[in-house]
mmJSON file of the N, C-alpha and C atoms, coordinates in Angstrom:
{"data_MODEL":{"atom_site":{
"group_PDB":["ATOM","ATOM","ATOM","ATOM","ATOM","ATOM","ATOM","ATOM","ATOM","ATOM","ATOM","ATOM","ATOM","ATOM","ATOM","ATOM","ATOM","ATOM","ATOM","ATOM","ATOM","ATOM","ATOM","ATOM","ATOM","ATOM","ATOM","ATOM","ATOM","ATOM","ATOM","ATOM","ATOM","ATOM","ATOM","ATOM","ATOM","ATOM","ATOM","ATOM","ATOM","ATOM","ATOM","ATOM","ATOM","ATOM","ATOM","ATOM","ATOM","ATOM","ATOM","ATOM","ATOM","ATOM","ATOM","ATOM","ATOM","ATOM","ATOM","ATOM","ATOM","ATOM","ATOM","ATOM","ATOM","ATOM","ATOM","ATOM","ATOM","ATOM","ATOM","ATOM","ATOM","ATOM","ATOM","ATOM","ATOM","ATOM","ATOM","ATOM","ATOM","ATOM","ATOM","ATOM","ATOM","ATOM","ATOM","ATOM","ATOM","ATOM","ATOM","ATOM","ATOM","ATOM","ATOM","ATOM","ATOM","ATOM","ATOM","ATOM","ATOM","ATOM","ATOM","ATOM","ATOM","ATOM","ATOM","ATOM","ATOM","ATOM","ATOM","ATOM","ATOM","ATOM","ATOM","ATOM","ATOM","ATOM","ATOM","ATOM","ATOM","ATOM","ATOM","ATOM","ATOM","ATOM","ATOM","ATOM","ATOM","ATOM","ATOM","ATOM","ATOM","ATOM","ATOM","ATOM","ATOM","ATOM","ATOM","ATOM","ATOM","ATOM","ATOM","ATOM","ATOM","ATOM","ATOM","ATOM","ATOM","ATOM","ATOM","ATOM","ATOM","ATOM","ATOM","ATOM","ATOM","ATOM","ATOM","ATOM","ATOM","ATOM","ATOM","ATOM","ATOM","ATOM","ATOM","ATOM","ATOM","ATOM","ATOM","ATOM","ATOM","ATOM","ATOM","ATOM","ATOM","ATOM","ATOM","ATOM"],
"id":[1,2,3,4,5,6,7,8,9,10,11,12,13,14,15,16,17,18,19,20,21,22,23,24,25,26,27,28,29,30,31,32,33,34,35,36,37,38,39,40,41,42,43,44,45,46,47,48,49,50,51,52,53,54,55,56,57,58,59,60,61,62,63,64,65,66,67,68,69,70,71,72,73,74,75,76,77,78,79,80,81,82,83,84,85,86,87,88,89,90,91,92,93,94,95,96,97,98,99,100,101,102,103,104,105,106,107,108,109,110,111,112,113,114,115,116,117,118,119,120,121,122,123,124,125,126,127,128,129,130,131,132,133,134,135,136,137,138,139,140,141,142,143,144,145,146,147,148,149,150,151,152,153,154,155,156,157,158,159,160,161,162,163,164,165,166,167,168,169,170,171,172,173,174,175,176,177,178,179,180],
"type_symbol":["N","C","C","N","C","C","N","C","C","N","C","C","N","C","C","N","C","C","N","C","C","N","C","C","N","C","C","N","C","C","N","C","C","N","C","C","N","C","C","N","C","C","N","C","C","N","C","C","N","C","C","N","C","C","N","C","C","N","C","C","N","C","C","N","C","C","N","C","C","N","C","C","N","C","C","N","C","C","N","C","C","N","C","C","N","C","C","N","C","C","N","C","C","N","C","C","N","C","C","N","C","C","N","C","C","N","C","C","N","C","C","N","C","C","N","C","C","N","C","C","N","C","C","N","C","C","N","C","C","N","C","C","N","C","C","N","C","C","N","C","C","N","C","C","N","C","C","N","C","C","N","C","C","N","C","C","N","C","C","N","C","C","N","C","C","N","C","C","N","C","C","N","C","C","N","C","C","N","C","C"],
"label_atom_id":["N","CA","C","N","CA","C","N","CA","C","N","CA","C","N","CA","C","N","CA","C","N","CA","C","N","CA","C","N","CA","C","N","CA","C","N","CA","C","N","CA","C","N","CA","C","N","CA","C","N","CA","C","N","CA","C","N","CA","C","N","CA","C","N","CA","C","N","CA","C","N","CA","C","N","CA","C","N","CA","C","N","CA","C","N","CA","C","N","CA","C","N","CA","C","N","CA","C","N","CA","C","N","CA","C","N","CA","C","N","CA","C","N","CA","C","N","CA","C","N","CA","C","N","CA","C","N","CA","C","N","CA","C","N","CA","C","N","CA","C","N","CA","C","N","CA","C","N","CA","C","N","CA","C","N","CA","C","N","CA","C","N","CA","C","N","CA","C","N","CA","C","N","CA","C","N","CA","C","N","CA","C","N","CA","C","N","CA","C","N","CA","C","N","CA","C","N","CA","C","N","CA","C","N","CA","C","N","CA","C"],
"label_alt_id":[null,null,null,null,null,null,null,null,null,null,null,null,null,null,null,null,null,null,null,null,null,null,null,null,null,null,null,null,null,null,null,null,null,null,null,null,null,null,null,null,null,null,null,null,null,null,null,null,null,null,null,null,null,null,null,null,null,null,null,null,null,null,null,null,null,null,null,null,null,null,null,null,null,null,null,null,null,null,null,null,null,null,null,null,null,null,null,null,null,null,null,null,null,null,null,null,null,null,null,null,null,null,null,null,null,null,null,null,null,null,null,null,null,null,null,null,null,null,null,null,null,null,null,null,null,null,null,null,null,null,null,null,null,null,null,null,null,null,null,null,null,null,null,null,null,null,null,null,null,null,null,null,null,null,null,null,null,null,null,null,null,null,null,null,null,null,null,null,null,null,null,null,null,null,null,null,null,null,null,null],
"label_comp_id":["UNK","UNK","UNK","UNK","UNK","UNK","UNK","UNK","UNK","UNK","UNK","UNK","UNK","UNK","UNK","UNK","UNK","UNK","UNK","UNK","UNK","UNK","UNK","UNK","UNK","UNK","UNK","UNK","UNK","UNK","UNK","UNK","UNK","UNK","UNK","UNK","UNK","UNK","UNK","UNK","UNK","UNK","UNK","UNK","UNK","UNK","UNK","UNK","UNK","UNK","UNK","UNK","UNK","UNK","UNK","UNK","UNK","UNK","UNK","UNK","UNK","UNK","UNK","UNK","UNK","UNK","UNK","UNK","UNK","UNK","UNK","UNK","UNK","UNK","UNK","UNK","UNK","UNK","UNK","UNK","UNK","UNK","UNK","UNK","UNK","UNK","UNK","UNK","UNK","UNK","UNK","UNK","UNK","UNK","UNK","UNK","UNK","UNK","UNK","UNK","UNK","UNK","UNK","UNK","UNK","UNK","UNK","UNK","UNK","UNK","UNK","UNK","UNK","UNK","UNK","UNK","UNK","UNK","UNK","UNK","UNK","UNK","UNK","UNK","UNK","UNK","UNK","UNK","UNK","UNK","UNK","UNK","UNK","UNK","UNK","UNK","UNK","UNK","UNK","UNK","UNK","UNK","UNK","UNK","UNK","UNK","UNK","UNK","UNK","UNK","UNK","UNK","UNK","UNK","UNK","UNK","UNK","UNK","UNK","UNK","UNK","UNK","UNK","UNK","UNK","UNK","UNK","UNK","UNK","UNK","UNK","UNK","UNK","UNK","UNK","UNK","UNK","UNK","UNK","UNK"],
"label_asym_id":["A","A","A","A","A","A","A","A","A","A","A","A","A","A","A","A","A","A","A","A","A","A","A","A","A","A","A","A","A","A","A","A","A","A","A","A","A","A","A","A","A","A","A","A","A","A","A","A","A","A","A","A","A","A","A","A","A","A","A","A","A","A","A","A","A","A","A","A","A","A","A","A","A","A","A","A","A","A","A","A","A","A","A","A","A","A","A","A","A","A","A","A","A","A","A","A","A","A","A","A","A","A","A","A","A","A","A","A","A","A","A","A","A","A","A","A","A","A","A","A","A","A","A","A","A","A","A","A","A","A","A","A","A","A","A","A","A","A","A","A","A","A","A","A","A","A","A","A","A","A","A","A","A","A","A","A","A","A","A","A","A","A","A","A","A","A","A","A","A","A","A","A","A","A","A","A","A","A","A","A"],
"label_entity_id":["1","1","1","1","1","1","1","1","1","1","1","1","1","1","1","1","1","1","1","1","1","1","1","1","1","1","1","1","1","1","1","1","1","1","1","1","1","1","1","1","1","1","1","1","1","1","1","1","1","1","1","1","1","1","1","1","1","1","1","1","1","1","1","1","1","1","1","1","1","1","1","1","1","1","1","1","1","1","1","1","1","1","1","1","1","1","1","1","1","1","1","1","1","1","1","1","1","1","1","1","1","1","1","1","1","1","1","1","1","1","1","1","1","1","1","1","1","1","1","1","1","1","1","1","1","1","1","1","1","1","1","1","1","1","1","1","1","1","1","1","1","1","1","1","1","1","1","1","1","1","1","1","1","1","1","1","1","1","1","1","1","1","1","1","1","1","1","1","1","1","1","1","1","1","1","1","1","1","1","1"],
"label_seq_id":[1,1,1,2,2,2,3,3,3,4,4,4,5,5,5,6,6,6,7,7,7,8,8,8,9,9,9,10,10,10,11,11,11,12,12,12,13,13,13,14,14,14,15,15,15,16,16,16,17,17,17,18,18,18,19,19,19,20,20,20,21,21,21,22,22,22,23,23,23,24,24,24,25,25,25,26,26,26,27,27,27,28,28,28,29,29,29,30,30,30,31,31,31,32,32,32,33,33,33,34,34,34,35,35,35,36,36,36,37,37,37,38,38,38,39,39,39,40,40,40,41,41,41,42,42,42,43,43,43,44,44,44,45,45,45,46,46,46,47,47,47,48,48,48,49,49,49,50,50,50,51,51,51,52,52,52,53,53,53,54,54,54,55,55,55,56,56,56,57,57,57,58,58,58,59,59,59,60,60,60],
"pdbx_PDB_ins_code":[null,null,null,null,null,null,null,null,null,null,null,null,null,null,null,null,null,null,null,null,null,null,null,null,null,null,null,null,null,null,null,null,null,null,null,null,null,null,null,null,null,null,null,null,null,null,null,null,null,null,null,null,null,null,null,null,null,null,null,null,null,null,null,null,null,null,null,null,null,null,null,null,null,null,null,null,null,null,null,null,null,null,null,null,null,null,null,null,null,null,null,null,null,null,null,null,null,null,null,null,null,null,null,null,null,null,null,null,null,null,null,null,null,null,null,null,null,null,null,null,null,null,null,null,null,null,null,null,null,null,null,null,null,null,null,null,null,null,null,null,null,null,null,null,null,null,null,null,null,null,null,null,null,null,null,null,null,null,null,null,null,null,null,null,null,null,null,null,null,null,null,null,null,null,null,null,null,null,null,null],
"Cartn_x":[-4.465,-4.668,-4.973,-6.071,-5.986,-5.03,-5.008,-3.699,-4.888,-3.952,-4.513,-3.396,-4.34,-3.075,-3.637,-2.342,-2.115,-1.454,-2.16,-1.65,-1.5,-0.706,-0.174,-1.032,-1.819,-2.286,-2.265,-1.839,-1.465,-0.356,0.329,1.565,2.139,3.543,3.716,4.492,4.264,5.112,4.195,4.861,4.154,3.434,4.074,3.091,4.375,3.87,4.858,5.462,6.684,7.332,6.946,6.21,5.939,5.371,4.598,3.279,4.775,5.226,6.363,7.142,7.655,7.789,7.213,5.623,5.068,4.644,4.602,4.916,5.93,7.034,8.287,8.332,8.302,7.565,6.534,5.467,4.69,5.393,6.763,6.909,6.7,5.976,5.603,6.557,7.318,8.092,7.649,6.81,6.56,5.071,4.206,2.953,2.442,1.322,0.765,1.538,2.679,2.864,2.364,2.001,1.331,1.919,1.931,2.072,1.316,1.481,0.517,1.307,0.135,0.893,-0.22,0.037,-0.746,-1.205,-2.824,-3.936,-3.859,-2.053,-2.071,-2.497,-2.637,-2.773,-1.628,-0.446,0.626,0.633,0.195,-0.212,-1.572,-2.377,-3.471,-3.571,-2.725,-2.477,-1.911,-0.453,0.117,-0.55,-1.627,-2.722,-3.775,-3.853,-4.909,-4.517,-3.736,-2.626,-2.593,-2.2,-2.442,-3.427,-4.6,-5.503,-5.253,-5.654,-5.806,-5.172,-3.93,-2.789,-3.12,-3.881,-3.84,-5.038,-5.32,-6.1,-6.119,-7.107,-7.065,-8.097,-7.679,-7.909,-7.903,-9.029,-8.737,-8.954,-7.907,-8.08,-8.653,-8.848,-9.184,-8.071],
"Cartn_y":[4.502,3.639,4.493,3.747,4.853,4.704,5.85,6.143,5.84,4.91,4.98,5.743,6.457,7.233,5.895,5.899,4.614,4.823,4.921,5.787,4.687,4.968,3.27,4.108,3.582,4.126,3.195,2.122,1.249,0.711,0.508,0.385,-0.877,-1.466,-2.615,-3.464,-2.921,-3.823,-4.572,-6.064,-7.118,-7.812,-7.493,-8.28,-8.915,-9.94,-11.222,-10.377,-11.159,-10.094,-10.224,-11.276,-10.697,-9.515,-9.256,-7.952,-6.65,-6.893,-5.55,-5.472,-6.471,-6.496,-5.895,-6.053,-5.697,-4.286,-3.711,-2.185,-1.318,-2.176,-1.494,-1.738,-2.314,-2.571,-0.786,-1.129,-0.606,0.865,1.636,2.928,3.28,2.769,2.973,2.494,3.276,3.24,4.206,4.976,5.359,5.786,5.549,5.474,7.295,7.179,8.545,9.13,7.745,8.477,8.098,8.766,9.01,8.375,7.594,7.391,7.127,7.509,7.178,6.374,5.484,3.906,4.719,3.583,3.108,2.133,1.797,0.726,-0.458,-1.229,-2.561,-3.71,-4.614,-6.41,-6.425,-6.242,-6.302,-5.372,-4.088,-3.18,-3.281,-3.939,-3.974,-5.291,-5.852,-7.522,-7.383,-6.111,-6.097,-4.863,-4.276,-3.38,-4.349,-5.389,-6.305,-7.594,-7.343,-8.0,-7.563,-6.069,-5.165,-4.055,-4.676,-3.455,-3.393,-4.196,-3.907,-2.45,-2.6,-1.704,-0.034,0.199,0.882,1.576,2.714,3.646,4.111,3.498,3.382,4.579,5.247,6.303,6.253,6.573,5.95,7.569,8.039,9.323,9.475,10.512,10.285,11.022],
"Cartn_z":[-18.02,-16.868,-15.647,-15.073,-13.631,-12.737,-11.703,-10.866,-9.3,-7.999,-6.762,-5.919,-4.771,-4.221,-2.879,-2.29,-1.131,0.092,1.518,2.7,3.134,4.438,5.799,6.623,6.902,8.257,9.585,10.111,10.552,10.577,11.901,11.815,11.404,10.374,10.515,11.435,12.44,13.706,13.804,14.737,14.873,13.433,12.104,11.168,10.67,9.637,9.241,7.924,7.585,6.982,5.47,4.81,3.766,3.591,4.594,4.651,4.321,5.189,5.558,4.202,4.082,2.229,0.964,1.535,0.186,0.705,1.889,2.45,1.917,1.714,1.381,-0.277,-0.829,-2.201,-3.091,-2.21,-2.174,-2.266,-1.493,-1.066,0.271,0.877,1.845,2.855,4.362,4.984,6.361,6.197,7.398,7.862,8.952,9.095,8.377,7.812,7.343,6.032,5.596,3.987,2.946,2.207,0.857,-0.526,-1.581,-2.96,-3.446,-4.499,-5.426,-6.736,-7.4,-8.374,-9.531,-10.59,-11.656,-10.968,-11.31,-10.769,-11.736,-11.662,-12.497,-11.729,-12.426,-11.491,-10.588,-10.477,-9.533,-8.632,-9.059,-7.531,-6.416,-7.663,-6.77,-5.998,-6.269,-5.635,-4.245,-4.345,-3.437,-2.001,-3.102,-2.105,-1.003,-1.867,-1.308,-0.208,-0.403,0.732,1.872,1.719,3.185,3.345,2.385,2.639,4.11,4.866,6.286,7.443,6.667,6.985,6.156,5.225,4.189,3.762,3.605,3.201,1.466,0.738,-0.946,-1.308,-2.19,-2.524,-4.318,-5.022,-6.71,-7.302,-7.948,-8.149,-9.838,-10.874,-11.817,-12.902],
"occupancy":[1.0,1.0,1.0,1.0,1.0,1.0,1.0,1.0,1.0,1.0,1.0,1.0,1.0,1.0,1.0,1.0,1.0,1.0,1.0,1.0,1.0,1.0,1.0,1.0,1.0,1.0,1.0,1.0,1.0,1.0,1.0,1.0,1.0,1.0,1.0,1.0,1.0,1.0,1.0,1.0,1.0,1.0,1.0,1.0,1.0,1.0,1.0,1.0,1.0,1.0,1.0,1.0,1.0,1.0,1.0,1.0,1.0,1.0,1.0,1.0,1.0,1.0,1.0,1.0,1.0,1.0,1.0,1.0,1.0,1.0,1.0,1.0,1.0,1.0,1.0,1.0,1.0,1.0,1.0,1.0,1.0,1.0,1.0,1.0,1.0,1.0,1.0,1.0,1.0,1.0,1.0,1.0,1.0,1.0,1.0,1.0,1.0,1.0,1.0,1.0,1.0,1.0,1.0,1.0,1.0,1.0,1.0,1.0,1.0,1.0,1.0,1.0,1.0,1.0,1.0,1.0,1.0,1.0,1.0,1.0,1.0,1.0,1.0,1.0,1.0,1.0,1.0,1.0,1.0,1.0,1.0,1.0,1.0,1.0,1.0,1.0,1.0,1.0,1.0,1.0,1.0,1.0,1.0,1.0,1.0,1.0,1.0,1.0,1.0,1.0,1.0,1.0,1.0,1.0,1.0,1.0,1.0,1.0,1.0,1.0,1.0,1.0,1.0,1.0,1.0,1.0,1.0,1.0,1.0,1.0,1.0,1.0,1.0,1.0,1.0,1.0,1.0,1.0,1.0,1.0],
"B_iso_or_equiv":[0.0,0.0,0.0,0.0,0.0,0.0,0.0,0.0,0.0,0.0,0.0,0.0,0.0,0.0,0.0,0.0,0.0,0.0,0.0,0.0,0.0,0.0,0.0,0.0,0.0,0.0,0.0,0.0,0.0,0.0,0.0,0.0,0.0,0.0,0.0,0.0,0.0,0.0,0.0,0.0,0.0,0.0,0.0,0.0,0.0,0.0,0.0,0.0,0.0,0.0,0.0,0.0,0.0,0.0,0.0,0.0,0.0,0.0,0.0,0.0,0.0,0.0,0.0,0.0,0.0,0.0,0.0,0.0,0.0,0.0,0.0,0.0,0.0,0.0,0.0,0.0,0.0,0.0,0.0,0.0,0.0,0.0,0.0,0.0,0.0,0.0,0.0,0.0,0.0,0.0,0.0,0.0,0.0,0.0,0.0,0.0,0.0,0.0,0.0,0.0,0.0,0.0,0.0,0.0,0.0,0.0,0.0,0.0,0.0,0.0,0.0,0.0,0.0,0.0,0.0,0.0,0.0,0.0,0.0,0.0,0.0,0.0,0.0,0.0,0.0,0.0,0.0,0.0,0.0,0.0,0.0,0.0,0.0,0.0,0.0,0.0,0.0,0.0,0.0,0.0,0.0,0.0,0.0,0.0,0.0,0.0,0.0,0.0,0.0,0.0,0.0,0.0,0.0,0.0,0.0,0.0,0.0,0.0,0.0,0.0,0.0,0.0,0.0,0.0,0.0,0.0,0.0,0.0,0.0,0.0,0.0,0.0,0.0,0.0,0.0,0.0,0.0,0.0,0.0,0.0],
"pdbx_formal_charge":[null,null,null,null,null,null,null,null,null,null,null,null,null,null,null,null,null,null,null,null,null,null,null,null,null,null,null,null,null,null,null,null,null,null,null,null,null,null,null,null,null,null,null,null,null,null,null,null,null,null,null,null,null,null,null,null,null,null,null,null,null,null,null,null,null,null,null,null,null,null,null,null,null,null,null,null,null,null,null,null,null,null,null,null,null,null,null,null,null,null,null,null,null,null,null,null,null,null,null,null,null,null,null,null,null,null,null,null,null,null,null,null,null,null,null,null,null,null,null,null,null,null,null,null,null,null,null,null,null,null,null,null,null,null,null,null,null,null,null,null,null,null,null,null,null,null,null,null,null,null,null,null,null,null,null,null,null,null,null,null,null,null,null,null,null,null,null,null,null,null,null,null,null,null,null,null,null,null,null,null],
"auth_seq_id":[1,1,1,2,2,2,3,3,3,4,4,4,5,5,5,6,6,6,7,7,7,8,8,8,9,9,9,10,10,10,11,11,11,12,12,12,13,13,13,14,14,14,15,15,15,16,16,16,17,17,17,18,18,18,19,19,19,20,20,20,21,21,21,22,22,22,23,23,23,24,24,24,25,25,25,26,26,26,27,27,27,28,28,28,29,29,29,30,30,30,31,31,31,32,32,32,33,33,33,34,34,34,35,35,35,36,36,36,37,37,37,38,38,38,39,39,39,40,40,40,41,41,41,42,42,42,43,43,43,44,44,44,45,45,45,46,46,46,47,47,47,48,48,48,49,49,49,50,50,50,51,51,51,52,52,52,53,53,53,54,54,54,55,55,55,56,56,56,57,57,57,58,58,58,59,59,59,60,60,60],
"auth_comp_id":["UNK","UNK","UNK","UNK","UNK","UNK","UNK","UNK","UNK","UNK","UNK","UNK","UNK","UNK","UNK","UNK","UNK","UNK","UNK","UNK","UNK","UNK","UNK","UNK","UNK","UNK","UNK","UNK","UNK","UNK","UNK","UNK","UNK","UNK","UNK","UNK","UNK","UNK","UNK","UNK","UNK","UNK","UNK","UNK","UNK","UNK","UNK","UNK","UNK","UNK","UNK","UNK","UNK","UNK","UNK","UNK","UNK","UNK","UNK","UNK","UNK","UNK","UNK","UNK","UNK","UNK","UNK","UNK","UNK","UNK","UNK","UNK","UNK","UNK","UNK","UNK","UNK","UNK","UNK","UNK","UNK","UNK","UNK","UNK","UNK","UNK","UNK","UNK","UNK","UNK","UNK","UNK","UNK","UNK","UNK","UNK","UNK","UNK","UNK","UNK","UNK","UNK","UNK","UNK","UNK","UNK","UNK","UNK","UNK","UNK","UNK","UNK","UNK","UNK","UNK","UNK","UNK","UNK","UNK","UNK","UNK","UNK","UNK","UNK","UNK","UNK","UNK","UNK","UNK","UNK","UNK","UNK","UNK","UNK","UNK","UNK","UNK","UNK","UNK","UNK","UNK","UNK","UNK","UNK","UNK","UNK","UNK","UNK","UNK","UNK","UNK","UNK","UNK","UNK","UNK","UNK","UNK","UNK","UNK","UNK","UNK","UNK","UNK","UNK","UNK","UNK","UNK","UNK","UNK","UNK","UNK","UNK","UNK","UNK","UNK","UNK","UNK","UNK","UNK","UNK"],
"auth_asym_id":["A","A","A","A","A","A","A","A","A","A","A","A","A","A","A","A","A","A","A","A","A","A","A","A","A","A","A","A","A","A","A","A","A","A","A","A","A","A","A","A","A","A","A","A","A","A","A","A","A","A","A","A","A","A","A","A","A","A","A","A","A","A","A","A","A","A","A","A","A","A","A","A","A","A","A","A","A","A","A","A","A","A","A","A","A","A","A","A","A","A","A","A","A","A","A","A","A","A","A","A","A","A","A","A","A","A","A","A","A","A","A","A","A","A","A","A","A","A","A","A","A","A","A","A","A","A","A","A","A","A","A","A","A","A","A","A","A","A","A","A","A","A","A","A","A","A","A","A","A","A","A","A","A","A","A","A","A","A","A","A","A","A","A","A","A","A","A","A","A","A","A","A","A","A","A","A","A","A","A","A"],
"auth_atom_id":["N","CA","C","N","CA","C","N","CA","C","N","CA","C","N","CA","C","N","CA","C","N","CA","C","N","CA","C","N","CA","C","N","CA","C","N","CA","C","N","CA","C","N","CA","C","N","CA","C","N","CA","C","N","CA","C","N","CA","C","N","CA","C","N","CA","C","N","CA","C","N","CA","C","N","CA","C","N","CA","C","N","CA","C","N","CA","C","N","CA","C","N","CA","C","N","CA","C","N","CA","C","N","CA","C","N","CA","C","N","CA","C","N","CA","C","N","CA","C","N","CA","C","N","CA","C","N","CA","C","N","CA","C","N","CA","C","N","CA","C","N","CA","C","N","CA","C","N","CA","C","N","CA","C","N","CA","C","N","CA","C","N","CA","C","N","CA","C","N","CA","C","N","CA","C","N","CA","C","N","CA","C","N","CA","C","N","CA","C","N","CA","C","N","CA","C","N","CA","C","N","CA","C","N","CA","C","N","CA","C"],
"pdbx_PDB_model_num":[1,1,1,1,1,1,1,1,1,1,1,1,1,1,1,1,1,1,1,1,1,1,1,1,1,1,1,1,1,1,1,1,1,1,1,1,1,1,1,1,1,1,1,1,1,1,1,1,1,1,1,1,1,1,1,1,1,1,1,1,1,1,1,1,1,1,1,1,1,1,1,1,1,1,1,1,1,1,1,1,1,1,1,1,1,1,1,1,1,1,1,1,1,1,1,1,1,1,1,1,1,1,1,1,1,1,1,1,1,1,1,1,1,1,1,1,1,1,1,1,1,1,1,1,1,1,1,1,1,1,1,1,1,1,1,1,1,1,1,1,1,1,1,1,1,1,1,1,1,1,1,1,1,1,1,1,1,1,1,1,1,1,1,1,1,1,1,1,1,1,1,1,1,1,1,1,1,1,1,1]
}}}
């Protein structure tokens, strides 16, 4: 399965809290950090939610 590496580059203040949910979900907790997932239907669901917030990166 492929692997995405997944940055916050946008802060989640001021957003509704599912978003912040699926931030914290996600790993993600502070602006400019880095994880990386497996590219399943449930990660990429919860990527697509906040692309907005988020910098996607599909490694090989």
């Amino acid at each position: 399965m492929a692997k995405i590496r997944v940055k916050q580059v946008r802060s989640k203040i001021k957003r509704p809290e599912d978003q912040k949910r699926t931030l914290e979900a996600l790993g993600l907790r502070k602006m400019n950090q880095v994880v990386e997932h497996e590219a399943t239907p449930q990660i990429l669901g919860m990527v697509r939610k906040v692309a907005h917030l988020l910098e996607v990166e599909e490694l090989n």
